[in-house]
ZADO-1210 file (C-alpha; in nm, 4 decimals, padded with zeros to 6 digits):
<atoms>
<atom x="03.0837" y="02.2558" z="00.2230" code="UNK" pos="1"/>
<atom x="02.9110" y="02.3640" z="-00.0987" code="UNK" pos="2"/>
<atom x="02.6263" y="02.1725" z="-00.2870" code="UNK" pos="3"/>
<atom x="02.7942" y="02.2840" z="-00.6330" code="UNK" pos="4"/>
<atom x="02.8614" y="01.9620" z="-00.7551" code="UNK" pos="5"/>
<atom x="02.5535" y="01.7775" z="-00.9451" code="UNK" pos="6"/>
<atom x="02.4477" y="01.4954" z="-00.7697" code="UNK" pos="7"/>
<atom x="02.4648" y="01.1125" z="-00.9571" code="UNK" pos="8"/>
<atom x="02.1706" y="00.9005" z="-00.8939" code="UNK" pos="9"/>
<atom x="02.0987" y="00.5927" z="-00.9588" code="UNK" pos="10"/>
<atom x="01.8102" y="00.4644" z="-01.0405" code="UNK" pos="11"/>
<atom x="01.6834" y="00.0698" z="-01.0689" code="UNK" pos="12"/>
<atom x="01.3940" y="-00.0769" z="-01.1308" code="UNK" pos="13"/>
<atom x="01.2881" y="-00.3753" z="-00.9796" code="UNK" pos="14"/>
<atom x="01.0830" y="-00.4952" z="-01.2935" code="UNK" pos="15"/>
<atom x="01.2257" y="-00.6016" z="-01.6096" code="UNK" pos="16"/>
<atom x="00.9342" y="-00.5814" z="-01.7921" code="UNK" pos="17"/>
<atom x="00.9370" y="-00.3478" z="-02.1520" code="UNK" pos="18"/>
<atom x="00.6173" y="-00.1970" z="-02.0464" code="UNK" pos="19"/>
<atom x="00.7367" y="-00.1556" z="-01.6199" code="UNK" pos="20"/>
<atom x="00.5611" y="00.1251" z="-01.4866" code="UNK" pos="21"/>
<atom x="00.8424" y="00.1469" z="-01.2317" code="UNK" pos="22"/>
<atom x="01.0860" y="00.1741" z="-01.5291" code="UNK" pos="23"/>
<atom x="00.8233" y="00.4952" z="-01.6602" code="UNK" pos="24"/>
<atom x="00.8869" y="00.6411" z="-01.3298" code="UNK" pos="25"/>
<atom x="01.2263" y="00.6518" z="-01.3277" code="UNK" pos="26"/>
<atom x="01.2302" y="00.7913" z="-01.6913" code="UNK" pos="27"/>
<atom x="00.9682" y="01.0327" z="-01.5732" code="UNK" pos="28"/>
<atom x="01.2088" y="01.1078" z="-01.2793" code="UNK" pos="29"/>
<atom x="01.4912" y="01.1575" z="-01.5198" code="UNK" pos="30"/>
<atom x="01.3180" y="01.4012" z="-01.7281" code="UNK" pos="31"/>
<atom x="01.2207" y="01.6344" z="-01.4290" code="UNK" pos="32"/>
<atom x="01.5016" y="01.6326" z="-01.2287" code="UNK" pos="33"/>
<atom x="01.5659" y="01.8920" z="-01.0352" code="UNK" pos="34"/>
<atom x="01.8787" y="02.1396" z="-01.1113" code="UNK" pos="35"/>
<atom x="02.1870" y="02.0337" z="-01.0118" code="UNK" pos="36"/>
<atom x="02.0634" y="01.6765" z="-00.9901" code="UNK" pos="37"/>
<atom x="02.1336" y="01.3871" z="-01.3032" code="UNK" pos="38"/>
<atom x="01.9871" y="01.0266" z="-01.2635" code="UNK" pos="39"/>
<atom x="02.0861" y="00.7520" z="-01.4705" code="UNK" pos="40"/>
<atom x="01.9029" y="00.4009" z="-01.4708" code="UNK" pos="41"/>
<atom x="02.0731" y="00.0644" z="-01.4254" code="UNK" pos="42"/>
<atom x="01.9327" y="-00.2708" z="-01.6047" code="UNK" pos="43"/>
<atom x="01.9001" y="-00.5717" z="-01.4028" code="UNK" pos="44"/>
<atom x="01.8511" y="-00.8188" z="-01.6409" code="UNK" pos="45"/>
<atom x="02.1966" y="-00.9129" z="-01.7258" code="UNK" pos="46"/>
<atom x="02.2488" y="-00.9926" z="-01.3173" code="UNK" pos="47"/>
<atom x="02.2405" y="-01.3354" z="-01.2981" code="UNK" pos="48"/>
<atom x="02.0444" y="-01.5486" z="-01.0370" code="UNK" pos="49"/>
<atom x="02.2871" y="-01.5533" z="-00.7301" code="UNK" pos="50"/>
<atom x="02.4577" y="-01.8812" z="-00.6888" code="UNK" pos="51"/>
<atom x="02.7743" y="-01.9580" z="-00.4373" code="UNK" pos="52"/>
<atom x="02.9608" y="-02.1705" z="-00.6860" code="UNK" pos="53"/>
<atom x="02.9318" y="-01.8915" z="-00.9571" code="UNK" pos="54"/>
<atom x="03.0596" y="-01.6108" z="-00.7032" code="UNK" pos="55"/>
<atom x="03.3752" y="-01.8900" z="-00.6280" code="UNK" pos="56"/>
<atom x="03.4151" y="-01.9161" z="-00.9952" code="UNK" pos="57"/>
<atom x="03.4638" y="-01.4943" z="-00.9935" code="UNK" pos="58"/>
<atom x="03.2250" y="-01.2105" z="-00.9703" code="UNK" pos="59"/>
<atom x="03.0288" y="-01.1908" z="-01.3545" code="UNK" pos="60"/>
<atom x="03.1064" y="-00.8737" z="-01.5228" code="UNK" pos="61"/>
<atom x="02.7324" y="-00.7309" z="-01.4644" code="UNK" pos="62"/>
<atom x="02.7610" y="-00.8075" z="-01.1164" code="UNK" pos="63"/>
<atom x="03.0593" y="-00.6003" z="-01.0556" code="UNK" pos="64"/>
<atom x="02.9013" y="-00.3125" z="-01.3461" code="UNK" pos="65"/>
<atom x="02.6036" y="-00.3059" z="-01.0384" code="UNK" pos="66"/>
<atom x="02.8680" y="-00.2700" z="-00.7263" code="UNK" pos="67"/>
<atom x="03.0309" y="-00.0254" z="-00.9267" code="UNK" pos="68"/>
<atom x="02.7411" y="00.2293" z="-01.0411" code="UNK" pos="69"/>
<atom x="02.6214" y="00.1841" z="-00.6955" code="UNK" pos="70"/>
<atom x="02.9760" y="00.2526" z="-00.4960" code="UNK" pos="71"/>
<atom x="03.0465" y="00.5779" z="-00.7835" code="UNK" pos="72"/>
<atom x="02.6397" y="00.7143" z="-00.7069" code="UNK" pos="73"/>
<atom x="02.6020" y="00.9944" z="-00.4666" code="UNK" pos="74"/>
<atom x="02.2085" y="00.8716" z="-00.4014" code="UNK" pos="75"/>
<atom x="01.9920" y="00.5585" z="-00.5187" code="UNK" pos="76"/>
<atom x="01.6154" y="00.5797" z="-00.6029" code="UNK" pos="77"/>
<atom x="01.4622" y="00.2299" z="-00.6107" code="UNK" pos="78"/>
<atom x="01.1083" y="00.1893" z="-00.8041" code="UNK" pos="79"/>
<atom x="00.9401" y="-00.1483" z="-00.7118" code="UNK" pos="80"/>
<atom x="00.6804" y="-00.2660" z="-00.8171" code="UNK" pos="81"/>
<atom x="00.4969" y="-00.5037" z="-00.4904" code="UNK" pos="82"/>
<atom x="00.4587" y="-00.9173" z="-00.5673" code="UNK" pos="83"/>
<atom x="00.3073" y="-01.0982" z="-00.3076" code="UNK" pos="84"/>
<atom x="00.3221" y="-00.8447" z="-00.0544" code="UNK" pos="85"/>
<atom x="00.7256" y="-00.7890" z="-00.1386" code="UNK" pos="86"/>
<atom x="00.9475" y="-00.6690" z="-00.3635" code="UNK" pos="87"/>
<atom x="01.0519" y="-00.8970" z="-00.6322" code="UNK" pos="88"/>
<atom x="01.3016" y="-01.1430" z="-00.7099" code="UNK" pos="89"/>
<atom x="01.4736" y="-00.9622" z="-00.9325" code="UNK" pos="90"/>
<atom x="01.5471" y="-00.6864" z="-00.7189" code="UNK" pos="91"/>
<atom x="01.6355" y="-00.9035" z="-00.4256" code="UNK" pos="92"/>
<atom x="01.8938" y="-01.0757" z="-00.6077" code="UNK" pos="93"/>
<atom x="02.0636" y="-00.7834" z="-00.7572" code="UNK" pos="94"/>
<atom x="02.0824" y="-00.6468" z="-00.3888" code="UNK" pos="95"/>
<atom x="02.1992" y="-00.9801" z="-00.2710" code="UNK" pos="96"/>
<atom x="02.4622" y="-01.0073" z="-00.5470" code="UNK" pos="97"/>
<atom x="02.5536" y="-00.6572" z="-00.5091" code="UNK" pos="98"/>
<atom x="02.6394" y="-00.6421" z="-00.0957" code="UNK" pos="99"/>
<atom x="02.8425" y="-00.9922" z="-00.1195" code="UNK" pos="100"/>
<atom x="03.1721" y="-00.9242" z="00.0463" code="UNK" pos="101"/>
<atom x="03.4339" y="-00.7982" z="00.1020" code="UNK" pos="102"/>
<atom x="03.2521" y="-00.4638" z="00.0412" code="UNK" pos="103"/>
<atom x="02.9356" y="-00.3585" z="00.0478" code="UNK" pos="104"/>
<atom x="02.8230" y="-00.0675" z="-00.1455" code="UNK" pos="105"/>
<atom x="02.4935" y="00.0126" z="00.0142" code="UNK" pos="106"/>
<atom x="02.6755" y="00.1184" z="00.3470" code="UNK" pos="107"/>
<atom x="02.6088" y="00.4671" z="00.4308" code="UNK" pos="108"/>
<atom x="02.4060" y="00.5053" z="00.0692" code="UNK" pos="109"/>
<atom x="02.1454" y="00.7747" z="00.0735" code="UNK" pos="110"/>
<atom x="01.8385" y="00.6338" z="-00.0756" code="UNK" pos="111"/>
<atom x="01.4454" y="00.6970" z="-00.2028" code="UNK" pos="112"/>
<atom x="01.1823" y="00.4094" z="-00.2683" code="UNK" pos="113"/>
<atom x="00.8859" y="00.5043" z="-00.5139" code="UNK" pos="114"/>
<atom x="00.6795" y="00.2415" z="-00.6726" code="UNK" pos="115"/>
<atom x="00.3879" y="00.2084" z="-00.8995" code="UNK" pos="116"/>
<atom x="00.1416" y="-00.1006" z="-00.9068" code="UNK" pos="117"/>
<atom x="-00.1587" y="-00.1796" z="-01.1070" code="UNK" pos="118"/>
<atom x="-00.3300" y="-00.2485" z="-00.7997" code="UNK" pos="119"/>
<atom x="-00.4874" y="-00.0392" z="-00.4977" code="UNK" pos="120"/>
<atom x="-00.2348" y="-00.0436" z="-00.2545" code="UNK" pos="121"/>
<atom x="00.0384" y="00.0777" z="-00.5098" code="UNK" pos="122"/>
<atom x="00.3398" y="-00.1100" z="-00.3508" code="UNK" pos="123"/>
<atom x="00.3034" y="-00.0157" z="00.0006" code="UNK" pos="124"/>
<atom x="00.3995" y="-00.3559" z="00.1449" code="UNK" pos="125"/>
<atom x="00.7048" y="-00.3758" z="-00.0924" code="UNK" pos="126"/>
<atom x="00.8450" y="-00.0617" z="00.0152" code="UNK" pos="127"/>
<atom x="00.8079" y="-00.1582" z="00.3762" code="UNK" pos="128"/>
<atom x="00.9970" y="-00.4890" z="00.3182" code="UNK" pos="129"/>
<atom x="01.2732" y="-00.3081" z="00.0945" code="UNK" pos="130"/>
<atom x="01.2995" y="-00.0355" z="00.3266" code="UNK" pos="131"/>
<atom x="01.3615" y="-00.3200" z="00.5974" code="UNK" pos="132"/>
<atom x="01.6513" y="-00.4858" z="00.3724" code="UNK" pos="133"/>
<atom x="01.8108" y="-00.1302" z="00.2831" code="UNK" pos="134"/>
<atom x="01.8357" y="-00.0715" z="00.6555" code="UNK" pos="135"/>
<atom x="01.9840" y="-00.4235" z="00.7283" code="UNK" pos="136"/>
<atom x="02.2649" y="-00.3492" z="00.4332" code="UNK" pos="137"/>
<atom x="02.3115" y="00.0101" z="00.6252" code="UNK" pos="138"/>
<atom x="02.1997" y="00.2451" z="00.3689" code="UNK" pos="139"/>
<atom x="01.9974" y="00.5852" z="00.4406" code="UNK" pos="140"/>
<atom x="01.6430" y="00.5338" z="00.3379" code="UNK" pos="141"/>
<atom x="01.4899" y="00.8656" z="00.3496" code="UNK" pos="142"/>
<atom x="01.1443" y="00.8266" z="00.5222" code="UNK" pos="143"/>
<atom x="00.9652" y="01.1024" z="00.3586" code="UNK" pos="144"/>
<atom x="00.7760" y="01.1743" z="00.1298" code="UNK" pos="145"/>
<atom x="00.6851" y="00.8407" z="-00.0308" code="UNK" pos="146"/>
<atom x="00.5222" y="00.8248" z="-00.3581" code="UNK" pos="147"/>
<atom x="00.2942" y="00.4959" z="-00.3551" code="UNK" pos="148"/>
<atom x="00.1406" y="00.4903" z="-00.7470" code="UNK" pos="149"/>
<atom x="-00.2112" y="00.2856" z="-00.7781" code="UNK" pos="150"/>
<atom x="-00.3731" y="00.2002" z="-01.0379" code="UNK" pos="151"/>
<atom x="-00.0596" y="00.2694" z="-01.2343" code="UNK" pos="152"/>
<atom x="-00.2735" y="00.1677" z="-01.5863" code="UNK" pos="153"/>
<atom x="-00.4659" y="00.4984" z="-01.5783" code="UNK" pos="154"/>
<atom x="-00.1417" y="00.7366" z="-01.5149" code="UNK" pos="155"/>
<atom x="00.0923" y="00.6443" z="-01.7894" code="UNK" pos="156"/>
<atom x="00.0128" y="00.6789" z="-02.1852" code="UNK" pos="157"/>
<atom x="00.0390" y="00.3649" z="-02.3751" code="UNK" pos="158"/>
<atom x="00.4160" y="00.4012" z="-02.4650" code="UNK" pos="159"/>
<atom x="00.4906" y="00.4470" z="-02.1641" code="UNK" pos="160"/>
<atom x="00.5172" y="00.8381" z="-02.0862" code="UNK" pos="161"/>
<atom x="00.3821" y="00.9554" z="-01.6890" code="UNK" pos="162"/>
<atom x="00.0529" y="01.1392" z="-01.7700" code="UNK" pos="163"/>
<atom x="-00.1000" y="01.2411" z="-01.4211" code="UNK" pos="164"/>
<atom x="00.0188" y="01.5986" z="-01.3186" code="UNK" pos="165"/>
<atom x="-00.0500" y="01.4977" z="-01.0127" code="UNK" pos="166"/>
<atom x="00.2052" y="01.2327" z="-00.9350" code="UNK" pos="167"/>
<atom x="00.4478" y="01.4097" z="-01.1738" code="UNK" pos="168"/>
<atom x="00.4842" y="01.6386" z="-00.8981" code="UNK" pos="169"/>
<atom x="00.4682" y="01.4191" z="-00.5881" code="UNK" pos="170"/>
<atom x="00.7479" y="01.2745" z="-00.7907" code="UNK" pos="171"/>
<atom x="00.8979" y="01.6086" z="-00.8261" code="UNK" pos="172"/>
<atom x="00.9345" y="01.6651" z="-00.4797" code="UNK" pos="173"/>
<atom x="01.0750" y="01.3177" z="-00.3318" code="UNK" pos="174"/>
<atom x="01.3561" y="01.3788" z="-00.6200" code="UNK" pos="175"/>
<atom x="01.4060" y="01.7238" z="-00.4091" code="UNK" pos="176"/>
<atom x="01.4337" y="01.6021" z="-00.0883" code="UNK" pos="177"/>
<atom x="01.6672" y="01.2952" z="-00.2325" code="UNK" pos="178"/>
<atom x="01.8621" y="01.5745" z="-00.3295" code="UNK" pos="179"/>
<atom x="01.8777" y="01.7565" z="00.0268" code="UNK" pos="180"/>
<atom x="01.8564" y="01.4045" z="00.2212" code="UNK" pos="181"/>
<atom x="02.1960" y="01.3506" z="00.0332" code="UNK" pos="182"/>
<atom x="02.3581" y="01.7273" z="00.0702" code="UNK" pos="183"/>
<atom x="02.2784" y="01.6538" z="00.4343" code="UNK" pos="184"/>
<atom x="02.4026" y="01.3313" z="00.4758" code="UNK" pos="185"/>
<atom x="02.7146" y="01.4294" z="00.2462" code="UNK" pos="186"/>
<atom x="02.7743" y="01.7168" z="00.5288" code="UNK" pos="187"/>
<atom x="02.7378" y="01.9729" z="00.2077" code="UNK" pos="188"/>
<atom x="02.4274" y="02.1832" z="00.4113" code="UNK" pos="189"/>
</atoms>
């Protein structure tokens, strides 16, 4: 098979936050994707807090928006930032929305973690756990590399914009092997 076609990814960020570093990342990853790769970004917000008796009353339009985007991408690449040693709410409830049944759209799903915390650890716990739930919905988390950003303050410009060369490229090369994790996986290499 040929790796022709441009890959979709999807990215979300577990913050919802106007200033979220992990947001910055994935518009940093956006802007240097590598050819034959396009990532867009999905909002969380509008995903409400999951509750049974609102599932019974029908699935809410953002809900099925998120099953959607995540059934139509060919790769997912999560930034989270870490909250008591675990990823936040936010992103656990879109996840838990998203892989209600009947179907589950995570099955088989290629996927990257990044993540960028103020603090020293830069989201290393987080990952861990979301890695853990990924694996439990039976999507592909691709092991390596990882891109763990500390001290997130000093590597993005006030409005928002990555500034560190540095991670720029770390970031550079995860979105590569994303991109042959998924041609693998696909059976396209």
């Amino acid at each position: 098979m040929s790796p022709e076609r441009t890959l979709h990814i999807l990215g979300m960020a577990g913050s919802l936050r106007s200033g979220s570093y992990n947001r910055a990342l994935l518009d940093a990853a956006r802007m240097i994707a590598p050819a034959g790769m396009e990532l867009s970004v999905f909002d969380l917000a509008p995903i409400p807090l999951y509750n049974y008796d609102i599932e019974q009353q029908g699935i809410p339009d953002s809900v099925r928006a998120l099953k959607v985007a995540i059934r139509d991408a060919d790769a997912l690449l999560i930034a989270t930032p870490e909250y008591n040693w675990s990823i936040p709410g936010v992103l656990k409830n879109a996840i838990d929305w998203a892989s209600r049944p009947p179907d589950n759209p995570f099955a088989g799903k290629p996927v990257a973690v990044i993540g960028a915390s103020t603090g020293s650890f830069g989201t290393v716990r987080a990952q861990l756990h979301l890695r853990q739930i990924l694996m439990a919905l039976g999507a592909i988390p691709m092991g390596q590399p990882t891109l763990y950003v500390a001290r997130a303050r000093e590597k993005f410009d006030a409005n928002g914009r990555l500034q560190d060369d540095e991670i720029r490229e770390h970031l550079h090369r995860v979105l590569v092997a994303l991109r042959e994790w998924t041609l693998r996986l696909q059976g396209r290499i």
